[in-house]
Structure formats: structure tokens, C-alpha cells
C-alpha positions in Angstrom: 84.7 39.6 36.4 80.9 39.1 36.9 77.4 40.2 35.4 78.1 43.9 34.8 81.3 44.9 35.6 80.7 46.6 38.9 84.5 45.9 39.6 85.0 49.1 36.9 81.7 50.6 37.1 81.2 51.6 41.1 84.7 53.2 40.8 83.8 55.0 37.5 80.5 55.8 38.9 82.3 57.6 42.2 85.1 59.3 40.5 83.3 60.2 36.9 79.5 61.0 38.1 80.7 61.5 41.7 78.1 59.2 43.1 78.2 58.9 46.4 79.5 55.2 47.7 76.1 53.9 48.5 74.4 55.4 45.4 76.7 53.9 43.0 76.9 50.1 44.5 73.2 50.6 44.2 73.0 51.9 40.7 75.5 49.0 39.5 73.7 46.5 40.7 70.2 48.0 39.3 72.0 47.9 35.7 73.1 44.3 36.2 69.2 43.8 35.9 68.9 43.8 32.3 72.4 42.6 31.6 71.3 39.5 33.6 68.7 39.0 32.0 69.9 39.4 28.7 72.6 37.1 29.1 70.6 34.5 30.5 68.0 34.6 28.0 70.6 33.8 24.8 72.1 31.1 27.0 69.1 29.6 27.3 68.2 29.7 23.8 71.0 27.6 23.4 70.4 25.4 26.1 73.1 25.9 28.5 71.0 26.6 31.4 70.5 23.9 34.1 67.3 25.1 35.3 67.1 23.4 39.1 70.7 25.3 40.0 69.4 28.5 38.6 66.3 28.4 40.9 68.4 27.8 44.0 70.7 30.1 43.1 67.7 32.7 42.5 66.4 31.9 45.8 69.3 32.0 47.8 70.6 35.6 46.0 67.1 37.1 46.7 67.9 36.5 50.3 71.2 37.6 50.8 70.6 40.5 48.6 67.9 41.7 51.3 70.8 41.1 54.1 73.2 42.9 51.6 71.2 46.0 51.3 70.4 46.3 55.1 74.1 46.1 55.8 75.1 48.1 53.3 73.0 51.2 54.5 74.6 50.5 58.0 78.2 50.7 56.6 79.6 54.2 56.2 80.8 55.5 53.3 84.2 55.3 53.7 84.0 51.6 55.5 82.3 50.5 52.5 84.7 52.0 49.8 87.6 50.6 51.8 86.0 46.9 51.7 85.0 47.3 48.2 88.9 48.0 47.4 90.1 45.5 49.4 87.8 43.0 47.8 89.4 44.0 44.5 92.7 43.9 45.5 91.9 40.4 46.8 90.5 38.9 43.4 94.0 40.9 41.7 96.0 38.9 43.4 94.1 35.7 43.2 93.7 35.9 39.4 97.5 36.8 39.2 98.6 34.2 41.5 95.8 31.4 40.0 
């Protein structure tokens, strides 16, 4: 379900901390960081990274994370809490149907 979890932390981070929408997407992400990065690291001690993908896929997420963050800001907070849900609701049914 991804890096860090954000699928169970942005909601914990609204309802729990009471974050606001924006602030918790944000925080989520910025904790991904180190678990990124900590999970790539022992994978590639053990050789199970393919270096070339990795750098296109670094490239290509440092751009659309720039794009992401200015259209995030944009989005109200309720728009944005009402795609986030219907993104999960998407992957539910997905992973129940696949």
C-alpha cells in the first residue's frame, strides 16, 4: 500500500492530530523521506535495485511532485479530502476485485 502508509496515516493525521487536509498530505509525504530511503538503501545492499529505472523514476517523480504540490494548494480542503477518499475507495475495490 505504498512507501509509508499515507492511505492510514493522512486519515489518522486529520481525525487524531486534527491536521488540517493540506497539512497532513504534506506531513505524510515528508515522513515517506526517510522511510524511502531506508528501504531503498537495505534493498540495495542486497542488490535488488536496477539502478537506470530508479533514476527515471526519480526524475520523473521530482517533476510531478512540483505539479502535485501546486495543485494541491489550489484544491480546497474539502475537494481534496473527497478525492483522497475516493482514491481509496478505488484501490478497495480493485484489490478486492483483483
Amino acid at each position: 500500500m505504498g512507501v509509508g502508509g499515507g492511505w492510514i496515516l493522512v486519515p489518522m493525521l486529520c481525525s487524531v492530530l486534527k491536521l488540517p487536509q493540506h497539512l497532513a498530505h504534506a506531513t505524510s509525504l515528508a515522513a515517506m523521506i526517510l522511510l524511502s530511503l531506508a528501504g531503498a538503501v537495505s534493498y540495495a545492499m542486497q542488490g535488488y535495485v536496477d539502478w537506470g529505472v530508479a533514476l527515471v523514476m526519480a526524475m520523473g517523480s521530482c517533476v510531478s511532485v512540483v505539479i502535485g504540490a501546486r495543485f494541491m494548494a489550489r484544491v480546497p480542503a474539502k475537494r481534496l479530502r473527497q478525492g483522497f477518499g475516493v482514491l481509496l475507495l478505488v484501490v478497495a475495490v480493485r484489490m478486492f476485485i483483483g
